[in-house]
N, C-alpha and C positions, 0 to 999 in steps of 0.2 A: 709870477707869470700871468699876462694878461691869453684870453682867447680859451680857457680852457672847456673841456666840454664832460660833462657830468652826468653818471648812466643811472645810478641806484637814488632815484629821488622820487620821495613819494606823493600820493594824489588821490584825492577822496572828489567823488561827487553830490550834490544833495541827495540823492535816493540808495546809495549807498549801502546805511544803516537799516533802514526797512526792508533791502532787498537780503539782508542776513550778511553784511558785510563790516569790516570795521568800526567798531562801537568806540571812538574818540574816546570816552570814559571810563572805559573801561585796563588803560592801558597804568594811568597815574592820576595824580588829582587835576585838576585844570590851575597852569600854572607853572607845574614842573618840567615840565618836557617845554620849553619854546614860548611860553605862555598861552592863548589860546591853540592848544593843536588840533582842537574840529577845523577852525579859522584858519589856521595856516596850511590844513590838509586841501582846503577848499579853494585857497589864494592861488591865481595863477599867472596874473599880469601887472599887482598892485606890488606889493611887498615881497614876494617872490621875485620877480623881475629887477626891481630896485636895489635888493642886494645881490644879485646878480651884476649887474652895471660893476656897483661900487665895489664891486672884490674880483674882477676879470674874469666873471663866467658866462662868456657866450651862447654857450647851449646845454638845455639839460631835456634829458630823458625821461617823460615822465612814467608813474607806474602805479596800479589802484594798489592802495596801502595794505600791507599783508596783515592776513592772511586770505583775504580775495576769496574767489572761488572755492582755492582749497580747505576752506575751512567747513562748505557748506557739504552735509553728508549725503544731503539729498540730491539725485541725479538731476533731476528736473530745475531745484530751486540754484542750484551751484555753474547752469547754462545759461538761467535768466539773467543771473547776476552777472555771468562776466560776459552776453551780449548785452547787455545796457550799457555796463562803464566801457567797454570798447566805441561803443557806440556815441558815447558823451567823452571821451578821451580826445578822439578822432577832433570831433568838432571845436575843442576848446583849441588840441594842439593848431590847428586850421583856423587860429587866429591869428597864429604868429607863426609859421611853419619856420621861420629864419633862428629863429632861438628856443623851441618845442619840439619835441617827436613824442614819440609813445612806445611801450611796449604793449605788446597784447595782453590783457588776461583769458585763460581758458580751464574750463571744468574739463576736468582728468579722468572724470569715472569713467569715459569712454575713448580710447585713443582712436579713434576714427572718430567722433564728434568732436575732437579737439584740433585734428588737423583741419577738417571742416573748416570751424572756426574762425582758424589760422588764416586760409584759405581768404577768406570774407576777409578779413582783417587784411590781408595782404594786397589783395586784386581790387577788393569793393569800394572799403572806405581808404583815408585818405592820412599820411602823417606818422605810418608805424616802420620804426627801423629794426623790433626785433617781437621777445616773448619774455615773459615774468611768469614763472612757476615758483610758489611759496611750498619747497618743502614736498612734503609727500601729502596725497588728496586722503581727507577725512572720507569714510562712507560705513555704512550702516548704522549706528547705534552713537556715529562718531567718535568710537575707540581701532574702529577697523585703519585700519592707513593701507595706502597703495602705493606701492613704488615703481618708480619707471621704469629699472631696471629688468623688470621683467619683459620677455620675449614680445608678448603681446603689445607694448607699448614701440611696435619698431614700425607700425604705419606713422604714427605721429613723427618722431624723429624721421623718417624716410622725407614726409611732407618738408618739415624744417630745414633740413639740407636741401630739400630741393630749389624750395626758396630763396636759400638764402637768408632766413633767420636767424641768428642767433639767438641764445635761449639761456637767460639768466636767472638762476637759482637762488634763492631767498629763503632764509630763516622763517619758522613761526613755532607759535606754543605746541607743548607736548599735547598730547591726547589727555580727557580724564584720568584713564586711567595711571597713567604711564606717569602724570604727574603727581597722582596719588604715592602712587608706587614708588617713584626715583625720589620728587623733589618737595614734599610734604616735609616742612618745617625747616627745610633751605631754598624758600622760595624765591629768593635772592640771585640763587645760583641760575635760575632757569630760563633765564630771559637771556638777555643782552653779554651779562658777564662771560656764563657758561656754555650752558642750555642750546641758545641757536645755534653756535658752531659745532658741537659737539653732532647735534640732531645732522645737519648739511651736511657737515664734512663725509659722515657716513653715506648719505643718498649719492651725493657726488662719486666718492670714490667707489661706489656698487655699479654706477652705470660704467665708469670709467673700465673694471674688473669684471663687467660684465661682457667687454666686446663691443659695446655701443657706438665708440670712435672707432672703432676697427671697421664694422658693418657700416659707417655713413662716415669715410673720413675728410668730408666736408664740414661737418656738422659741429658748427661751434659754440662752447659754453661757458660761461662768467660766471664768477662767484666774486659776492662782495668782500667786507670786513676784512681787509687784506690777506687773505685766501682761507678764511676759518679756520685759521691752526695748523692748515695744508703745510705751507712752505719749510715752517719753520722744524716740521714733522717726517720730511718728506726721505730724509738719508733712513730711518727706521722705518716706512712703511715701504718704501722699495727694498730695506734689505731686509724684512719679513714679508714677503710675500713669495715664499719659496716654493718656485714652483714644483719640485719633489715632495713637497707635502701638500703642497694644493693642483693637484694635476687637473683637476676639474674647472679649476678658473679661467674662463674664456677668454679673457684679456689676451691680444698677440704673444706668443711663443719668444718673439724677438723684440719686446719690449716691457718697459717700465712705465711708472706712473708719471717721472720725471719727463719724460722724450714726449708727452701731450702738450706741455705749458709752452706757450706760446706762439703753438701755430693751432690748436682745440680747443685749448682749457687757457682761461685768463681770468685774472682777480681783477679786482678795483680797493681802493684806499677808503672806500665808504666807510664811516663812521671809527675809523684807526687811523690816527693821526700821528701817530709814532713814526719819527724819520729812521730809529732805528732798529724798527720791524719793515721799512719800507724798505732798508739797506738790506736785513736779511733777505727779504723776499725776491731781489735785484740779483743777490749774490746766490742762492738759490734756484730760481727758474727762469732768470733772467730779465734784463727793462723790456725785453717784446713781450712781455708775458703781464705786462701791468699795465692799469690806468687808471684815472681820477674817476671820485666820484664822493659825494657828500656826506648822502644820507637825509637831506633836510625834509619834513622841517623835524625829524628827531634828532640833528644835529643842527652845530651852527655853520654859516655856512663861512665867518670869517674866519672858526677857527679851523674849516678844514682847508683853506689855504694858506694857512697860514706855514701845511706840512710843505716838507720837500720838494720840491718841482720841477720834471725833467721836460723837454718838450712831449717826447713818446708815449711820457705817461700820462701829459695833462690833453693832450689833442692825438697827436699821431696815430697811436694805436686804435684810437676808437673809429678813426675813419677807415682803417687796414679792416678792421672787425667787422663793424656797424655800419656796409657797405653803401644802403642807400644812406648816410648823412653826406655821402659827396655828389648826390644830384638830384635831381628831383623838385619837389617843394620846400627841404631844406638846403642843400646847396654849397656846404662847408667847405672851403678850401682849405688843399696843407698850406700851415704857416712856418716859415723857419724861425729858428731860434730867436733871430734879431724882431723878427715882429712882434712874436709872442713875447718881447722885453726881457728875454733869458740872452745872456751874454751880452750884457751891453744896453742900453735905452735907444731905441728908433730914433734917431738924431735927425730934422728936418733939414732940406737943404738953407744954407744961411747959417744954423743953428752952432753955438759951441758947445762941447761936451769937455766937462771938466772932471776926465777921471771918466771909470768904465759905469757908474751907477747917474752921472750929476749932471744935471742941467746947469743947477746951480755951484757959485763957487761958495757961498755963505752958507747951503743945507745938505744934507745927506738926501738923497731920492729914497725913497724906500721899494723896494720890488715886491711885487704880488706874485 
C-alpha cells in the first residue's frame, strides 16, 4: 500500500541528552538497534525520508524519543526539556510540513502547566497534530510516579478535548525501584518483550475506569504496539470488571471497556508486525479502531510494511483522528483504495493492466 501515514515514530534533538533526555547508549550497544540509533534518532530528511519514498510512507508523525519529559523528576528541569524539543520539533517538522507533523512533548508534574504548554504548542508554534505522554511522570526521588488518572489531571484532558488533540500514550522503563523489585535478573522481560505493555496497559485502562472518556467524550487516545495486550485481553477485562464488586469504579454505568475503541481509544501496529495479531485486533475492536505506524528508527521500516494493509489502517483513520493532517501546513488528502495501490495498481490512461497486481505480462508487480 503506497500513501501510508505513520504516528509512533521517534526524534531526538542535539541538546536532548544534556537537557536529561534520552541517553542513545544507554538503551543497547551501538549497532543493535538500527545501527547508529543517536544518528538515526537525529536523521530527519536524509535517510529517514529515503526509506520513506521507497517503502510508501507519505507521512510520519514525529515524537522526542521516550521517555522525554517523563523521565525527568524534577519539575523545573522535565519543562525545559519538553519546551526546547517542542520547540526544535516545530522547526524541523516546518521543513517539510507535507510529509512531518509532531506530537507535543509535555512535563506532567503539573496539569495546568501541561495544558499551558499544549496551549503554545497548539496556537504558537507551528506543525503539531497531537500529544506523546511516556507512561506515567517520574517526581521526587524518581521512584514516585504520577498518574493521570487522577481527578487533578482533568484541566489537562479538559485543555486536549478542547483542542482537539489527541494524546498518544507511550511505553517507558520501570522506576528503580520497581525494577529492582519486579525485574532484577529477568531484565530481559522489562523492556520491549514484557515490561512496557504490561506498565501502559494499566495507566491506559485506569483512566479509561476512571471516567476520563465519560467526563471529556471528545477526548481522543492511541496506544501503540498493537494495543499492548489490550485487544487480545479485552473479552476478560470486561467480564471482570464487575460492577457489583467494584461499585466504586467511575467508568459509565452503561458501558464497557470495549464500546471506547474506535471512536476514543485507538492502537497502531508500531513495532507488531504480526498480521495475525493485526486480525485479532480487527476482529476484536474493530478496522476503525486501528492504524499504521512503525516505530522507526527502533524498528525497520520495510519490515513494518511489509505487515497487512488495509486502506483505514494505513491512512484513513489517522485523518478521521489526527484532524489537523487534513489542512493546514500539512494538508493530506483521503485516498481510495485504487490510489493507495490496494485493489488493483493505478493503471494510467493508455496503460494495459495484465491481471489485478501487473503492469507487466513477463513479472509479478509486487504491492507495498
Amino acid at each position: 500500500m503506497l500513501n501510508k501515514i505513520a504516528l509512533e515514530e521517534a526524534w531526538n534533538f542535539p541538546e536532548g541528552e544534556s537537557l536529561g533526555g534520552f541517553q542513545s547508549a544507554s538503551l543497547a550497544p551501538k549497532g543493535v538497534i538500527g545501527g547508529d540509533l543517536g544518528a538515526n534518532l537525529l536523521d530527519v530528511h536524509s535517510q529517514r525520508l529515503q526509506q520513506m519514498d521507497e517503502n510508501g510512507v507519505e507521512f510520519m508523525a514525529l515524537s522526542l524519543v521516550s521517555a522525554g519529559p517523563q523521565k525527568v523528576p524534577n519539575r523545573e528541569g522535565a519543562e525545559k526539556l519538553a519546551r526546547a524539543a517542542n520547540d526544535a520539533l516545530s522547526a524541523e517538522v516546518m521543513k517539510d510540513p507535507k510529509r512531518f507533523g509532531g506530537l507535543a512533548s509535555l512535563s506532567m508534574h503539573d496539569p495546568s502547566q501541561a495544558a499551558q504548554e499544549l496551549r503554545r504548542c497548539w496556537n504558537d508554534l507551528h506543525g503539531f497534530i497531537g500529544v506523546i505522554l511516556n507512561d506515567y511522570q517520574s517526581a521526587g526521588d524518581g521512584n514516585t510516579m504520577l498518574f493521570y488518572d487522577d481527578p487533578s489531571y482533568d484541566v489537562f484532558w479538559a485543555a486536549a478535548e478542547d483542542l482537539g488533540a489527541p494524546v498518544y500514550l507511550h511505553p517507558r522503563e520501570a522506576t528503580p525501584e520497581i525494577f529492582e523489585r519486579m525485574w532484577k535478573g529477568r531484565e530481559h522481560l522489562a523492556f520491549s518483550a514484557l515490561g512496557y505493555a504490561n506498565r501502559l496497559n494499566m495507566h491506559l485502562l485506569g483512566i479509561i475506569t476512571a471516567g476520563v472518556l465519560d467526563r471529556f467524550p471528545k477526548l481522543k487516545l492511541v496506544i501503540g504496539h498493537m494495543g499492548e495486550h489490550i485487544p487480545y485481553d479485552l473479552y476478560r477485562i470486561d467480564h471482570k470488571l464487575n460492577r457489583a464488586r467494584f461499585p466504586n469504579m467511575r467508568m459509565r454505568k452503561d458501558r464497557i471497556v470495549r464500546d471506547y475503541f474506535g471512536t476514543q481509544v485507538f492502537i497502531t501496529t508500531s513495532g507488531h508486525f504480526s498480521t495475525n495479531a493485526l486480525l485479532c485486533a480487527i476482529a476484536e475492536i474493530g478496522v476503525d479502531a486501528c492504524m499504521f505506524s512503525i516505530d522507526h528508527p527502533f524498528e525497520s521500516i520495510p519490515n513494518a510494511v511489509n505487515a497487512r494493509d488495509l486502506v483505514k489502517i494505513g491512512r484513513g483513520n489517522a485523518l478521521r483522528v489526527f484532524e489537523r493532517l487534513g489542512g493546514g501546513v500539512h494538508g493530506l488528502e483521503v485516498k481510495t483504495p485504487r490510489e493507495c495501490r490496494v485493489d488493483g495498481l493505478k493503471i494510467e490512461d493508455g496503460e494495459v493492466e495484465f491481471g489485478l497486481y501487473n503492469r507487466s505480462f513477463e513479472k509479478r508487480e509486487v504491492r507495498r
